[in-house]
C-alpha positions as CSV (number, residue, x, y, z in Angstrom):
1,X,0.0,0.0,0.0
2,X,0.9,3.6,-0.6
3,X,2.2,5.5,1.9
4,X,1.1,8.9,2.3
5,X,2.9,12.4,4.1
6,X,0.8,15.2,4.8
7,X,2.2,18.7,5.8
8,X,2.0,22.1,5.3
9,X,2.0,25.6,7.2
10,X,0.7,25.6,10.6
11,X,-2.1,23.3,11.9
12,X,-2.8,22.1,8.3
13,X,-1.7,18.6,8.6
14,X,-3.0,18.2,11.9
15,X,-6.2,19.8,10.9
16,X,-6.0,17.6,7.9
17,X,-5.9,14.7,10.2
18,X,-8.8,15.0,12.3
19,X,-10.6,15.7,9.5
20,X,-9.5,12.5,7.3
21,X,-10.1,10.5,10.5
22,X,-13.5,11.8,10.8
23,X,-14.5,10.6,6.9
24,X,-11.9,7.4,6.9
25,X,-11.7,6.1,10.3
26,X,-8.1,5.2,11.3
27,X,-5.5,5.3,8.7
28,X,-2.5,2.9,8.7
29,X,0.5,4.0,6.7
30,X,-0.2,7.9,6.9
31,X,1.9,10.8,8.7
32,X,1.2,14.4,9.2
33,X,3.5,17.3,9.5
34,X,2.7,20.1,10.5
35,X,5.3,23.5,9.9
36,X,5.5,25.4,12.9
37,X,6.7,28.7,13.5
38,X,9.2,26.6,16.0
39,X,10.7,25.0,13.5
40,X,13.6,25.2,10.8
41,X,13.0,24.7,7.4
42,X,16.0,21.7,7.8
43,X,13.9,20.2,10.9
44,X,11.0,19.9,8.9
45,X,12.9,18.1,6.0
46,X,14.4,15.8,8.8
47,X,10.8,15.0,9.7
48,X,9.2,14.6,6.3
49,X,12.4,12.1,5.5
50,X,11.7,10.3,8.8
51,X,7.7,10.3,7.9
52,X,8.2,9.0,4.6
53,X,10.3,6.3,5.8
54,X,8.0,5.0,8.4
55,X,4.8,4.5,6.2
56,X,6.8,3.5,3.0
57,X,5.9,-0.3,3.0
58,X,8.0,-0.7,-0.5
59,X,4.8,0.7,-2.7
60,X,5.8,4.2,-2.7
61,X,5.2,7.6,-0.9
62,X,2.9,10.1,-1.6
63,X,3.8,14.0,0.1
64,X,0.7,16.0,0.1
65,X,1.4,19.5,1.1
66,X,-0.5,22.9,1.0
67,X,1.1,25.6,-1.2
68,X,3.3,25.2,-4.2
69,X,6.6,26.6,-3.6
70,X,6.4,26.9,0.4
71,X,8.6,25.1,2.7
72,X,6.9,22.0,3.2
73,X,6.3,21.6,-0.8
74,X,9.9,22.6,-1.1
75,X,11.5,20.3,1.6
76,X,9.3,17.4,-0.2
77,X,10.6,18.5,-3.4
78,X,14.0,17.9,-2.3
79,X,13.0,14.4,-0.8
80,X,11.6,14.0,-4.5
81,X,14.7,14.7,-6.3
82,X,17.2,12.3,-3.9
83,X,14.9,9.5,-3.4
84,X,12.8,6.7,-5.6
85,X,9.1,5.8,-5.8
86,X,8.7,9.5,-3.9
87,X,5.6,12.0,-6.0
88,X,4.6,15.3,-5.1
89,X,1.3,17.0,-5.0
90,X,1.3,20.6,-4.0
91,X,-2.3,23.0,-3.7
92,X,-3.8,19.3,-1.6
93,X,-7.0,20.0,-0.4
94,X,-9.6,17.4,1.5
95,X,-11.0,16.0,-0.9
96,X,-7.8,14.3,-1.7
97,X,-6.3,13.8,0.7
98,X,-9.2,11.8,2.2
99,X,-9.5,10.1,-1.1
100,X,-5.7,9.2,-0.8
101,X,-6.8,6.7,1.9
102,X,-9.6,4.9,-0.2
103,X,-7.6,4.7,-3.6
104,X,-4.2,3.8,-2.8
105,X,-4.5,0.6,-2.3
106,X,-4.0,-1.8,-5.4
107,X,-3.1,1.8,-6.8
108,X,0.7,2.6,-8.2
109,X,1.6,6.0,-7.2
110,X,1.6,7.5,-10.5
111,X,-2.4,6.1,-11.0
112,X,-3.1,7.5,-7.4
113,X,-1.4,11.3,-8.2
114,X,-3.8,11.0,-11.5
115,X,-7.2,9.9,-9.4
116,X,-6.3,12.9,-6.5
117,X,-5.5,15.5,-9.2
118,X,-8.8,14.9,-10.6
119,X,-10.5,14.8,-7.8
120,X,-9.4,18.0,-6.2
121,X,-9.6,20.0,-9.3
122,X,-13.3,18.5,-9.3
123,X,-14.1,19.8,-5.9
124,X,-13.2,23.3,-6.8
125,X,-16.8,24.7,-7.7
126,X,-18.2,28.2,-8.1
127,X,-21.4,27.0,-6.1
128,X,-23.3,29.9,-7.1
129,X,-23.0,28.8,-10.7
130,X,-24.0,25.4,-9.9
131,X,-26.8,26.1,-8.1
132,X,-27.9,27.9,-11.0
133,X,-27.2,25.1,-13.3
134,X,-29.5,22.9,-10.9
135,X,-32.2,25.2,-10.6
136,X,-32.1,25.5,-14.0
137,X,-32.3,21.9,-14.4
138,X,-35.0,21.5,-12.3
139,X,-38.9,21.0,-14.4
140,X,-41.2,23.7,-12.9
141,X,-44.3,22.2,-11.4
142,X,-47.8,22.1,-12.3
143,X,-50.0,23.2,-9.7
144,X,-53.3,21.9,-10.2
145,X,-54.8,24.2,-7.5
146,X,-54.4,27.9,-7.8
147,X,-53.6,28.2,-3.9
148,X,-51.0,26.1,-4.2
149,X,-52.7,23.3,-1.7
C-alpha cells in the first residue's frame, strides 16, 4: 500500500488529520506534519524524511502539502529529487487527501497522483453557478390548484 505524508504551514496537517479521520476512520500508513513557526526549514525536511520512511511499505510515498513553492512543498521536493518511488502534490485540499486513503491501495503511485488530481480539481466549484445550473435543471411544477394546496 501507498504510503502517504501530509504537511504544510501551521495546523494544516493536523487539521487535515482530524478531518480525514472523521470521513476514513483510522488510517495505517499515513503521517502528518505540520510546519511550525518553531521549526527550521532543515527540521522539517528531517521530519518529512523520517515520515516518509516509516509509512513506506516498499509501494511508494505520496507527500501531500499545502502551497506550491512553500517550505513544506519545497523540503518534499528535495526528498523527490534524492529519493525513488517518492511523487509530489502541492495545492492538496480534503478531498484528496481523504481520497488518498480509499484509492491507494491496489493503486501505483503515478495512477493514485492521476485519481487525486482529478478529484481535487473537481471539488473546486463556483457553487453559485452550480446552483444555477441545478435550478435551471429542475422542471417547474404544475400546480393543479391555484392556492397552491
Amino acid at each position: 500500500m501507498i504510503g502517504i505524508v501530509v504537511s504544510g504551514h501551521l495546523n494544516f496537517a493536523s487539521g487535515m488529520q482530524s478531518a480525514v479521520k472523521a470521513i476514513t476512520g483510522e488510517q495505517e500508513q499515513m503521517a502528518y506534519i505540520d510546519f511550525v513557526e518553531s521549526m527550521s526549514t532543515d527540521q522539517l525536511e528531517a521530519q518529512l524524511r523520517q515520515a516518509a520512511k516509516e509509512v513506506d511499505s516498499g509501494d511508494g510515498v505520496l507527500f501531500l502539502v499545502d502551497v506550491p513553492g512553500g517550505s513544506p512543498s519545497n523540503r518534499a521536493s528535495a526528498i523527490l529529487m534524492d529519493t525513488e518511488n517518492v511523487e509530489l502534490i502541492a495545492g492538496a485540499n480534503l478531498p484528496m487527501i481523504a481520497n488518498a486513503a480509499f484509492e491507494r491501495d491496489g493503486a501505483s503511485l503515478k495512477e493514485l497522483v492521476e485519481v487525486l488530481l482529478d478529484i481535487g480539481t473537481s471539488c473546486i466549484q463556483d457553487m453559485r453557478v452550480e446552483l444555477q445550473k441545478m435550478m435551471a435543471a429542475e422542471p417547474q411544477l404544475e400546480l393543479e390548484c391555484e392556492d397552491g394546496l
